[in-house]
C-alpha positions as CSV (number, residue, x, y, z in Angstrom):
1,X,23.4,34.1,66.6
2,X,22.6,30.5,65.3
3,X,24.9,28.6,67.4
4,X,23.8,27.2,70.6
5,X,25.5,27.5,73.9
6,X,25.1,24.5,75.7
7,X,26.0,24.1,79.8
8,X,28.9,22.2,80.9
9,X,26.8,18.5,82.4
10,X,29.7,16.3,84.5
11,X,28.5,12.6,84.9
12,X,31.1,12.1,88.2
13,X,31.0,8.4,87.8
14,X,32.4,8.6,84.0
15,X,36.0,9.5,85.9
16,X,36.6,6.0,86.6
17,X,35.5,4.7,83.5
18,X,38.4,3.1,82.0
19,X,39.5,3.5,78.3
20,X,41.1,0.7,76.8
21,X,44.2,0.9,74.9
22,X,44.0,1.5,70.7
23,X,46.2,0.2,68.2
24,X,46.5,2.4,64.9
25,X,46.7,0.2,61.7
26,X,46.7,0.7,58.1
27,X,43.7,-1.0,56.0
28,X,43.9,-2.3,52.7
29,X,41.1,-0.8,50.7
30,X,39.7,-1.3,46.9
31,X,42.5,-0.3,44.6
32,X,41.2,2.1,41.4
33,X,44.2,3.8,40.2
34,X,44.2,7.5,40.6
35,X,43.9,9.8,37.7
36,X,47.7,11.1,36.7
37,X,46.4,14.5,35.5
38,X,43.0,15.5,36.6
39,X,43.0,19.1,35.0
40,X,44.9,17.8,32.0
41,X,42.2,15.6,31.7
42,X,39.8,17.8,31.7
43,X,40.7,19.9,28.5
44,X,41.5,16.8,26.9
45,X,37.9,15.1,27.2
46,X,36.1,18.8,26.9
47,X,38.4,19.2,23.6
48,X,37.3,15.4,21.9
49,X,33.5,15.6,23.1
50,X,32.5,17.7,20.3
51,X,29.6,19.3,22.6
52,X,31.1,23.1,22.4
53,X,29.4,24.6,19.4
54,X,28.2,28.0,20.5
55,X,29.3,30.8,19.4
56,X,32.3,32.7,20.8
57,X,31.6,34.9,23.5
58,X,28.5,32.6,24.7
59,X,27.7,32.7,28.5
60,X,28.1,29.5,30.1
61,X,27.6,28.9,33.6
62,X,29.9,26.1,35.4
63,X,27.8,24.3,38.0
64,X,29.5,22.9,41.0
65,X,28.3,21.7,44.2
66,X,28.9,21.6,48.3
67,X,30.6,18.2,48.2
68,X,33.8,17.8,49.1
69,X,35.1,16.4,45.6
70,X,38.6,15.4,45.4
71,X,40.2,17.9,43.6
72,X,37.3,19.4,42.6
73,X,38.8,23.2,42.9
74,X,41.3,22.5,40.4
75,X,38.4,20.8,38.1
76,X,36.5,23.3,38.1
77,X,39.2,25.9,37.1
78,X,40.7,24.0,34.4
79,X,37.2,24.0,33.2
80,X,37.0,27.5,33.1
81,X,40.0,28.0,31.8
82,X,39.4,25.2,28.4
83,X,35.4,27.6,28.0
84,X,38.0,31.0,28.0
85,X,40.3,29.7,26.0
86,X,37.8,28.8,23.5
87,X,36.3,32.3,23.7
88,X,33.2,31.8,25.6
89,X,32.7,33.7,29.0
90,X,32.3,31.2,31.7
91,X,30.8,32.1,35.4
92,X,30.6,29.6,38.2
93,X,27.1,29.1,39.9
94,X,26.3,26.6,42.6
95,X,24.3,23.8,42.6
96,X,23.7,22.9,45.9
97,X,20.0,23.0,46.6
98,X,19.5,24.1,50.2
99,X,22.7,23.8,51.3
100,X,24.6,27.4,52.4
101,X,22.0,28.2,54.9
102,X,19.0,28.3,51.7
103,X,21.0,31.8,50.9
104,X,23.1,32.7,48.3
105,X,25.5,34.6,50.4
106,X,25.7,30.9,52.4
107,X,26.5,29.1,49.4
108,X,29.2,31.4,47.7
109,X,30.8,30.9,51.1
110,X,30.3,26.6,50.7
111,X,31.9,27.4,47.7
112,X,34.7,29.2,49.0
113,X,35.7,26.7,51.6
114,X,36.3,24.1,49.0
115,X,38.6,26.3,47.2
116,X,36.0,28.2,44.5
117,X,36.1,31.9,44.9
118,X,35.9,34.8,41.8
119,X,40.1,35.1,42.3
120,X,41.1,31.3,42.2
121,X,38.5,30.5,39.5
122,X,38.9,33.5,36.9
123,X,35.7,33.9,36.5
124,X,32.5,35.7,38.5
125,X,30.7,33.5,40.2
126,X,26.6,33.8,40.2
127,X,24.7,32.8,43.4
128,X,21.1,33.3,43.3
129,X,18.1,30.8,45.2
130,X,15.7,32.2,42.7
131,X,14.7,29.5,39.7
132,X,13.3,29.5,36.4
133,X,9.8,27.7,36.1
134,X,10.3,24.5,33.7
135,X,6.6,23.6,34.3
136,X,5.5,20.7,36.4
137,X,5.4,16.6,36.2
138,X,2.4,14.6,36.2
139,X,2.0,14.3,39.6
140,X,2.1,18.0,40.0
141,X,5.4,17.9,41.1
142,X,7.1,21.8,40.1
143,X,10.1,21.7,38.1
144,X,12.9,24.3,39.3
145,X,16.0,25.4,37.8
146,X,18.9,27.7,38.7
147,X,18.2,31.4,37.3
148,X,21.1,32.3,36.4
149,X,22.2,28.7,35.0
150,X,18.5,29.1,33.2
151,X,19.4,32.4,31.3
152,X,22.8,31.6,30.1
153,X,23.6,30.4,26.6
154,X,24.9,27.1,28.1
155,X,25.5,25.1,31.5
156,X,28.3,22.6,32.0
157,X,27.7,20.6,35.1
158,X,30.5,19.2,37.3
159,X,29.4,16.5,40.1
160,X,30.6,12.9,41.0
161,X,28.7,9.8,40.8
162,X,28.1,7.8,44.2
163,X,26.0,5.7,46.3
164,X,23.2,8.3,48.1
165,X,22.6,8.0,51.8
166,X,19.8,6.3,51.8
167,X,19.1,3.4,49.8
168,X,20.0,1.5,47.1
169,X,18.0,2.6,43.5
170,X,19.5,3.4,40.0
171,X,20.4,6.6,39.8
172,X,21.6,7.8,43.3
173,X,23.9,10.9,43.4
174,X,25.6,12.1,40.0
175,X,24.8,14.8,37.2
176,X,21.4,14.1,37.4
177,X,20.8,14.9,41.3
178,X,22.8,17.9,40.7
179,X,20.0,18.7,37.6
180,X,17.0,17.9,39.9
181,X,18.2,19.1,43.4
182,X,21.6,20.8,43.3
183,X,20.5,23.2,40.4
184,X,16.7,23.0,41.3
185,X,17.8,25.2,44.6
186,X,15.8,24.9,47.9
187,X,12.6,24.7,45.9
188,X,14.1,21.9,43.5
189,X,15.4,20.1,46.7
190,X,12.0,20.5,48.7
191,X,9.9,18.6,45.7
192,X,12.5,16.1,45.6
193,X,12.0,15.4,49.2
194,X,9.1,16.1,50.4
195,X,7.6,12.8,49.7
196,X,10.6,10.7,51.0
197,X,12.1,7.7,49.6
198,X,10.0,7.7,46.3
199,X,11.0,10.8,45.4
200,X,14.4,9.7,45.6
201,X,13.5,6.9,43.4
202,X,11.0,8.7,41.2
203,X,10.3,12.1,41.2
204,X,14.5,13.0,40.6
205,X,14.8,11.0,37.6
206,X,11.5,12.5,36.2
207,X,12.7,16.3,36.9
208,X,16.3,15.9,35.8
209,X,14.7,14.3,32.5
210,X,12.5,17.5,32.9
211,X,15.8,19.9,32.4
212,X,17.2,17.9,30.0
213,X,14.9,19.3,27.8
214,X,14.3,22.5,28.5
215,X,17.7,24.1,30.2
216,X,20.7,25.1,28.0
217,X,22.8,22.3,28.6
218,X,26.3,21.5,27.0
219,X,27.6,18.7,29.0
220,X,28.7,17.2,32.1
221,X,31.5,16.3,33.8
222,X,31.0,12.8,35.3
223,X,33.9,12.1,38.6
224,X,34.1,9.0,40.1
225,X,36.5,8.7,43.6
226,X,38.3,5.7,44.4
227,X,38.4,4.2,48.4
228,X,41.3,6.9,48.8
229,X,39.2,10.4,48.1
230,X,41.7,10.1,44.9
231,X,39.9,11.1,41.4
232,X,40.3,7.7,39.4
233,X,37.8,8.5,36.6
234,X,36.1,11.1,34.6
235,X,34.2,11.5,31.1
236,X,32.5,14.1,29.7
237,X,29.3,13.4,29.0
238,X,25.9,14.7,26.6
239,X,23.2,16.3,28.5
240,X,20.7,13.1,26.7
241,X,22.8,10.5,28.7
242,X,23.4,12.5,32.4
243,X,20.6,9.2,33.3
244,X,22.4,6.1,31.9
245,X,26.4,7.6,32.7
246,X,24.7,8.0,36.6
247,X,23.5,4.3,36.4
248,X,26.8,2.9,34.7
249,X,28.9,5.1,37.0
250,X,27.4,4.4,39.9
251,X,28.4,0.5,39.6
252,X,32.1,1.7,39.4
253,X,31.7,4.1,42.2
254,X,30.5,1.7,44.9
255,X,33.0,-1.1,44.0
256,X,35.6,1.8,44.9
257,X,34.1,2.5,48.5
258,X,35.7,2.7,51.2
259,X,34.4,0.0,53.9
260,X,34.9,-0.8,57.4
261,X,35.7,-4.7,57.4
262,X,33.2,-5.2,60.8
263,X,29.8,-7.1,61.3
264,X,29.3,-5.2,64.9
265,X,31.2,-2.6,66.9
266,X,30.3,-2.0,70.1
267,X,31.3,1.4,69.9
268,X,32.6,4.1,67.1
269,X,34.6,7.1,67.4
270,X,34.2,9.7,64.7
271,X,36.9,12.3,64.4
272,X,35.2,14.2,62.1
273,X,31.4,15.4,60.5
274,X,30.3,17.0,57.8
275,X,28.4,17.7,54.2
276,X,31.6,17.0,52.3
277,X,31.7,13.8,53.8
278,X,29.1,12.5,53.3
279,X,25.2,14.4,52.7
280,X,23.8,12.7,55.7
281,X,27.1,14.0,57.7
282,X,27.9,10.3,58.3
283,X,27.8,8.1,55.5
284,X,25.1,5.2,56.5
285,X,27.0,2.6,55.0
286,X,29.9,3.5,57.7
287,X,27.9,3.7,60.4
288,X,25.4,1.4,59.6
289,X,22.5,4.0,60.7
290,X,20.1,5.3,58.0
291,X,17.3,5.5,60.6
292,X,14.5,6.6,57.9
293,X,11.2,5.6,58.9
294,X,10.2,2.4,56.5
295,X,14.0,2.4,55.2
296,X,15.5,-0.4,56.9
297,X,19.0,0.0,57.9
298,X,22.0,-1.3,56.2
299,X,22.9,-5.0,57.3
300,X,26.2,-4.8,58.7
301,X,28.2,-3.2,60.5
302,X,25.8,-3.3,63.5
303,X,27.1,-0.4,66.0
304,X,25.8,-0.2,69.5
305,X,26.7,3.3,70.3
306,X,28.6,6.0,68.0
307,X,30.3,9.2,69.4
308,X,31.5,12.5,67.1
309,X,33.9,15.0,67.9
310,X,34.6,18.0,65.5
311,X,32.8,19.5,62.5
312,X,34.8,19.6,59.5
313,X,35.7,23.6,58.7
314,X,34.2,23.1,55.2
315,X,30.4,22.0,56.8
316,X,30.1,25.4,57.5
317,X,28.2,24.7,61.1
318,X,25.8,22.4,59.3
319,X,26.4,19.5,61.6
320,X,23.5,17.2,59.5
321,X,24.6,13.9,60.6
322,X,24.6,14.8,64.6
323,X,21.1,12.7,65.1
324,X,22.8,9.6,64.2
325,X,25.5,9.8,66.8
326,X,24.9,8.8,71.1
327,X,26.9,11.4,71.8
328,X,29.3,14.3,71.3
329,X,31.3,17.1,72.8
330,X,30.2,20.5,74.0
331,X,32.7,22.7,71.7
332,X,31.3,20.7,68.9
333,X,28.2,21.3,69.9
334,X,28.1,24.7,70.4
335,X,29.6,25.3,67.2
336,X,26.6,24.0,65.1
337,X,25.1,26.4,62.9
338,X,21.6,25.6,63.6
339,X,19.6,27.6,61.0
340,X,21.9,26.1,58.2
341,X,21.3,22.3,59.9
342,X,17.9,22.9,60.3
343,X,17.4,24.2,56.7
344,X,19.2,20.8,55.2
345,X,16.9,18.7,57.7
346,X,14.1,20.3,57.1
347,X,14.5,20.9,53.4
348,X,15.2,17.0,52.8
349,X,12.4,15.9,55.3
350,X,15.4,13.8,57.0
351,X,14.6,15.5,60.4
352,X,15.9,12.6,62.7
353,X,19.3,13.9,61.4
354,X,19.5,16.8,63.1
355,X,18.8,15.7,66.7
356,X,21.5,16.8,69.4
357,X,22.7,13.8,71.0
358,X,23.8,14.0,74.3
359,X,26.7,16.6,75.0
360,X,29.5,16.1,77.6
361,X,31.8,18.6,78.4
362,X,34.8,17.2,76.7
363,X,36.1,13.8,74.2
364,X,37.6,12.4,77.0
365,X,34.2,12.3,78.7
366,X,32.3,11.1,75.1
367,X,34.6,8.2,74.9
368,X,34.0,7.6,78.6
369,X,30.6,7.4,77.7
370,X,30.7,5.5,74.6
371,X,32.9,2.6,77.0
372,X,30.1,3.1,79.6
373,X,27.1,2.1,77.2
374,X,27.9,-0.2,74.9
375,X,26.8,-3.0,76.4
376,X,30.2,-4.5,76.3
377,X,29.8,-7.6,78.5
378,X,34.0,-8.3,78.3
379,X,36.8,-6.3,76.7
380,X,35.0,-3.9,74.1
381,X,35.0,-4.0,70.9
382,X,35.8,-0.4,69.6
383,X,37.6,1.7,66.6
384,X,38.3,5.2,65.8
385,X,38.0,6.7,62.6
386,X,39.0,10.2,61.1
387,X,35.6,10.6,58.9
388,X,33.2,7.8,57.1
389,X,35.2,8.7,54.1
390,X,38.5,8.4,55.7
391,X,39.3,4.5,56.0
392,X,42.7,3.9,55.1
393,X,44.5,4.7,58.5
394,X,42.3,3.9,61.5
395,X,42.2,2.2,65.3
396,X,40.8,-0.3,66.8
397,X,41.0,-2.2,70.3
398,X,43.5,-5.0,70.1
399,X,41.0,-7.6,70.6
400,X,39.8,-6.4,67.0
401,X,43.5,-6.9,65.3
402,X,43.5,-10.9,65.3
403,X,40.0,-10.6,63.1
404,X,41.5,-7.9,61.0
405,X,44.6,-10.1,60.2
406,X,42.6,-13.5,59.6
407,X,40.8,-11.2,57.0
408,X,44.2,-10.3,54.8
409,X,42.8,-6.9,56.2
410,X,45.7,-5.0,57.6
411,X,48.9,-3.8,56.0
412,X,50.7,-2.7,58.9
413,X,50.0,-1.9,62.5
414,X,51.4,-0.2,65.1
415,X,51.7,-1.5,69.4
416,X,48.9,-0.6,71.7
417,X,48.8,2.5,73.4
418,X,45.9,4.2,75.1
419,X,44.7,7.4,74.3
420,X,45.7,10.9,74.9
421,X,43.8,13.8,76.0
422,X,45.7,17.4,77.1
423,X,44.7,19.4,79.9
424,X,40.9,20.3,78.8
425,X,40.2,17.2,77.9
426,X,40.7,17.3,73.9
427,X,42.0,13.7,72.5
428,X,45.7,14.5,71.1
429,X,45.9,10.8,69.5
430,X,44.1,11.9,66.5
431,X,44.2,10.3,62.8
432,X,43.4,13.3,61.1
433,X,46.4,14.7,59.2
């Protein structure tokens, strides 16, 4: 079993901690119009890009990864469908570096949450953690790539361009992260990160330039989200220009983020964790935590304590993310999958991630705790969101509403009310749909 089983620690004095009343409110976000037709789109752009020119019946393997792309189900199989229709034999393989537990079976079964299995694609899909050898970099670094993506006639690669976790550089995650780490498997993602930030900076660049040149590659499929989680752009895209799309992209991409409109929080409750959020579980430029040594952390918002309650079904147990939070709840904790967290964290060197914060024994004694430590001298200032990529609906203490509406921030806002909990101790006042 890889899930813990932690005991049930009651704080007494937490009972008369007092929870102030929330008011739910509606933010106004960038606004990139949505794509119309997403798989419509997709056989239009593969049909004018003029990339397709193997021969019919020609293996090509359709790389998608663990994120939780808008969408990205019904992508994928209008993909499939364009290669079939054009006689080639398509196959699905996952590029999702360590993700999946490091195991293929893990990763067919990433792939399954998000809607990709063999009967809703059409298609076999290939899972394999063994990699074809593309030589190494100057530096010695090894350059790794997919088997079974390596030995077919061609690869199409689907992924979305966005800001990484970690810091600012540019080219942070897009077609050519899913070259260098989603495709390069757990031995891809290990050189990538095993000597931190600059190999962020550096040594992905240099490996996906690496592939470029040796794997079979047709094309990519270049997604960009709006502040929604709504698809409001795609391109296909050569294999020679997987670099500069990433770069061009990735301006596009963060002007569409979603953002809290805070400076400081006293506290945050998260509804929701996981890999399809976000790749560090909480997106840092939500919670204003990166906490990599000689990173610095982003400037605002400043939040003194953070408490998460669930793990998204899709994160498979890999509750990555949990070492950024002051707390969570003891069913959350004890469903953790630890071998698949510990792989990610241990994988991507970003081991401060998978700390367990401290566990209660319910939310209604996290958000206790949360009130109790904040550091709140007066009334505290608090809000409550569904995910760090869920930021159109969310609540806040109704000293925060005055600031919000100053801003131009909110569209519409419901009255206070305080939270509810049922008998265990579960919050029922919930903004997840």
């Amino acid at each position: 079993m890889n899930s813990p089983v932690f005991p049930a620690i009651d704080l007494p004095h937490l009972a008369s901690v007092r929870i102030p009343d929330f008011i739910r409110l509606r933010l106004r976000q960038p606004d990139l119009p949505p794509l119309d037709d997403a798989p419509g789109m997709v056989a239009e752009q593969l049909s004018q890009s003029g990339l397709f020119t193997l021969p019919e019946r020609a293996e090509i393997a359709v790389a998608v990864g663990s994120r939780g792309i808008a969408q990205i189900d019904a992508v994928a199989r209008a993909a499939v469908d364009w290669l079939k229709g054009r006689g080639y034999l398509p196959f699905i393989v996952p590029g999702m570096g360590s993700h999946g537990g490091g195991t293929a079976e893990g990763q067919v079964g990433v792939l399954a949450a998000l809607g990709i299995t063999e009967a809703t694609m059409g298609c076999p899909i290939r899972a394999t953690m063994d990699t074809a050898d593309y030589g190494t970099l100057p530096d010695g670094t090894a350059c790794r790539f997919d088997a079974h993506a390596a030995g077919a006639d061609g690869v199409l690669v689907i992924n979305r361009i966005k800001a990484h976790t970690s810091f600012d550089r540019p080219i942070e995650s897009g077609l050519s992260k899913m070259l260098a780490v989603g495709l390069g498997k757990a031995e891809g993602a290990g050189q990538v990160h095993r000597v931190g930030p600059r190999g962020l900076a550096e040594t992905l660049p240099a490996l996906a330039r690496r592939i470029v040149e040796h794997a079979p590659l047709v094309a990519g499929i270049a997604l960009v989200e709006n502040a929604h989680k709504q698809l409001s752009h795609m391109e296909t895209v050569a294999p020679a220009a997987f670099g500069e799309t990433d770069a061009r992209l990735l301006a596009m991409a963060k002007g569409a983020m979603a953002r809290l409109p805070f400076d400081q929080l006293d506290g945050l409750i998260i509804e929701r964790l996981g890999k399809e959020i976000s790749g560090a579980g909480i997106d840092p430029a939500i919670s204003g935590r990166t906490d990599i040594r000689g990173v610095e952390n982003p400037a605002r918002p400043f939040i003194h304590k953070i408490a998460i309650l669930r793990l998204t079904d899709r994160t498979g147990g890999n509750g990555i993310g949990v070492g950024m939070a002051d707390f969570m709840p003891r069913c959350m904790a004890d469903a953790l999958d630890l071998k698949a967290m510990y792989m990610n964290a241990v994988t991507s060197t970003m081991t401060d991630k998978a700390y367990i914060p401290i566990v209660l024994p319910d939310d209604r004694a996290v958000i206790r705790a949360l009130v109790a430590t904040c550091w709140a001298e007066e009334a505290p200032r608090l809000c409550q969101i569904r995910s760090s990529a869920h930021l159109d609906e969310i609540a806040v203490t109704p000293n925060l509403l005055p600031e919000l509406q100053a801003q131009g921030d909110v569209i519409d806002h419901d009255a206070p009310a305080p939270l509810q909990f049922d008998g265990e101790g579960n919050l029922l006042t919930r903004l997840e749909r």
